[in-house]
N, C-alpha and C positions, 0 to 999 in steps of 0.2 A: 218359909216353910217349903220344903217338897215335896215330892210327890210322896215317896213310901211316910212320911209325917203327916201329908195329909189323909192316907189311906189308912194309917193307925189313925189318926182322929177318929176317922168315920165307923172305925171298926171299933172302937174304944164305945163310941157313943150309941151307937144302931146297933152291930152284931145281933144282938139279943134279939130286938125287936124286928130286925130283916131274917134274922134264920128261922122264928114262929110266922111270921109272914109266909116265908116260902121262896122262893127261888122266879115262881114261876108270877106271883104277885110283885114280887119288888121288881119283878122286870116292868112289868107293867106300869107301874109308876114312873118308871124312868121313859117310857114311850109316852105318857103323860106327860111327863115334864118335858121334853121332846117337843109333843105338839105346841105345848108352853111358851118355847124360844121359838119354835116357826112365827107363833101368833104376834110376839113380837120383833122379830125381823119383818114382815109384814110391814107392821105398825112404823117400821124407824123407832122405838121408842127405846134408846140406848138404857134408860137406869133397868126399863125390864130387863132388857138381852143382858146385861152384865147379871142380874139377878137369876135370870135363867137359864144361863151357862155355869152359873155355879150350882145351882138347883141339879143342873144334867150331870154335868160335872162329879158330884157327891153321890148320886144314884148311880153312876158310872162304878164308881169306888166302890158302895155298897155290893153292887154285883159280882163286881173283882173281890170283894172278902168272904162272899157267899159261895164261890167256885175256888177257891185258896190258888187265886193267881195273882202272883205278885205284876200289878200292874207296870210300875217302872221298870222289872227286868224284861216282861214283855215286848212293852215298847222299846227299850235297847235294844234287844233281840233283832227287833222287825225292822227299827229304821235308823241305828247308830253303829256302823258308820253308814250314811244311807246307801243305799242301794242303785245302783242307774238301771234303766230298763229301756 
């Protein structure tokens, strides 16, 4: 899968439920799940971290289909071919 298939996933599945949400709520949840993956970085506790980098991961996506930015051309945008500084 990539990335814009994973972002039609997310928008396939949530859309509905993250644009009655709000913009300003499902950010929130993604600062959630955020502190989520710190608590297990912390922890070393790898099955969390893989659970909740995909957790951040997909509320990442969700935000990206609530503000209609295409995540992957973004990222192209920003850092392919990379950039030196």
């Amino acid at each position: 899968m990539d990335l814009k298939q994973a972002q039609r996933l997310i928008r396939e599945r949530f859309y509905e439920r993250d644009s009655t949400r709000g913009l300003y709520a499902t950010f929130t949840w993604f600062i959630e799940e955020v502190g989520e993956l710190a608590d297990a970085i912390i922890k070393v506790d790898k099955a969390s971290i893989e659970e909740e980098l995909a957790d951040v991961f997909a509320w990442l996506l969700s935000i990206a289909n609530l503000l209609n930015v295409d995540l992957e051309e973004a990222f192209k945008s920003k850092y392919a071919p990379l950039k030196h500084e």
